[in-house]
C-alpha positions as CSV (number, residue, x, y, z in Angstrom):
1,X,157.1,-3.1,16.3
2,X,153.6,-1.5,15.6
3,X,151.6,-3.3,12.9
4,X,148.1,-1.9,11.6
5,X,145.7,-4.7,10.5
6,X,142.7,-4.0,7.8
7,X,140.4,-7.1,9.7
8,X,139.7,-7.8,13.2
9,X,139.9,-11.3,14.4
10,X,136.3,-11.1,14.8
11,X,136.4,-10.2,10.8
12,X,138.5,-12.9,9.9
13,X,136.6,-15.2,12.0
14,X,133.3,-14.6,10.2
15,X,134.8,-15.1,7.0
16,X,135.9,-18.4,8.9
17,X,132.2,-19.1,9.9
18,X,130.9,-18.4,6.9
19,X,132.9,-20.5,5.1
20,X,132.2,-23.0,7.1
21,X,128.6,-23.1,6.9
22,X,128.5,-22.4,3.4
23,X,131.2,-25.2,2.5
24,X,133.1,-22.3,0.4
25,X,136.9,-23.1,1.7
26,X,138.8,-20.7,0.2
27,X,138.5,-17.4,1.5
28,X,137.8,-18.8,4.9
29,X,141.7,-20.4,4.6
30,X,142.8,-16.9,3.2
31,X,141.2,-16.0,6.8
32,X,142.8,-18.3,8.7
33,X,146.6,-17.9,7.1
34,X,146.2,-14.2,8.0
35,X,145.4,-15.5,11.8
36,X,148.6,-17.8,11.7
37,X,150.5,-14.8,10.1
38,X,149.2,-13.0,13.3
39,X,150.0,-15.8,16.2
40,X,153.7,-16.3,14.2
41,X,154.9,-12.1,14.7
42,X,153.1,-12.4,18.3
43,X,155.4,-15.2,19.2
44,X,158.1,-13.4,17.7
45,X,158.0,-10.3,19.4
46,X,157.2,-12.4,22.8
47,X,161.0,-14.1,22.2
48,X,162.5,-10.6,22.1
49,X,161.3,-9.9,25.7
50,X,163.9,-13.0,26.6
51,X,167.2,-11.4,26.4
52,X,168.9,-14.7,26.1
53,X,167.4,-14.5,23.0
54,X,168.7,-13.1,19.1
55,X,167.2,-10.3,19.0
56,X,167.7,-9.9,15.6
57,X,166.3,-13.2,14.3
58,X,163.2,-12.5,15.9
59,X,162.9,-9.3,14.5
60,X,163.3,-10.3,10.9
61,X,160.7,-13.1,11.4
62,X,158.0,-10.9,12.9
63,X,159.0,-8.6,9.8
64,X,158.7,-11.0,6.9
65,X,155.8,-12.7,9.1
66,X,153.9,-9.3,8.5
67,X,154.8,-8.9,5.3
68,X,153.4,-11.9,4.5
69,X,150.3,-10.6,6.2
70,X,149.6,-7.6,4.4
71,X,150.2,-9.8,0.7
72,X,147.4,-12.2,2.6
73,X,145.1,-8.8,3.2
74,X,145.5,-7.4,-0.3
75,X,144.9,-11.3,-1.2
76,X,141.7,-10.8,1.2
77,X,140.3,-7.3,0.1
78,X,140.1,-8.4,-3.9
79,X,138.1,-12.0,-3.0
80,X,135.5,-9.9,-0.6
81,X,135.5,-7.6,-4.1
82,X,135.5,-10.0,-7.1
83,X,132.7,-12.4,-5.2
84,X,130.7,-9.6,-3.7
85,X,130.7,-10.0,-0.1
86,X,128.9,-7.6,2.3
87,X,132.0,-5.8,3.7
88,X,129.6,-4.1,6.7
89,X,128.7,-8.0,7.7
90,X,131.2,-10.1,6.2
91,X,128.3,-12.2,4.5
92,X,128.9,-14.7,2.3
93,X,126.7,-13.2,-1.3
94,X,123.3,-15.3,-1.8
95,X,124.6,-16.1,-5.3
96,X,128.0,-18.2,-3.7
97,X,125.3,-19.4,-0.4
98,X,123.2,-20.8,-3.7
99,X,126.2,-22.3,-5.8
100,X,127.2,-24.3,-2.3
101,X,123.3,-25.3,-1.6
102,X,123.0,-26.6,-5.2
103,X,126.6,-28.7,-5.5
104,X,124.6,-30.8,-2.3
């Protein structure tokens, strides 16, 4: 099974890190649900290597698993739009950096 992802782990993991220093949860979990999307069809298609195993279960986990993933990337692409992120850096905007610094 061949997938084609829109953002690297490094990608997704500066969303992570931004949204860590910046106390802005959100799209950071967005990030992090399409990294356990990711591990769950990488486990999957490890189980069909097994041949003790159903390989028909594990196929229509890994399925559904990334087609949960691309909902999470569309889900992904339209926050990094509506809030104006930089989509060369991943950068959090100065105007969500500002809303977090002021809530302290």
């Amino acid at each position: 099974m061949s997938v084609t992802h829109r953002f690297t782990n490094d990608q997704l993991e500066k969303v992570i890190d931004e949204g860590m220093i910046y106390m802005c949860a959100c799209p950071a979990q967005v990030a992090q649900s399409i990294r356990s999307l990711r591990d769950l069809q990488s486990y999957q298609l490890s189980c069909l290597t097994d041949p003790g195993n159903d390989a028909t279960v594990h196929q229509e986990i890994a399925k559904a698993a990334y087609a949960a993933e691309c909902i999470m990337e569309d889900c992904m692409d339209k926050i990094l739009e509506i809030e104006k992120w930089d989509r060369a850096t991943l950068t959090m905007p100065a105007h969500l950096r500002q809303r977090q610094a002021d809530g302290i």
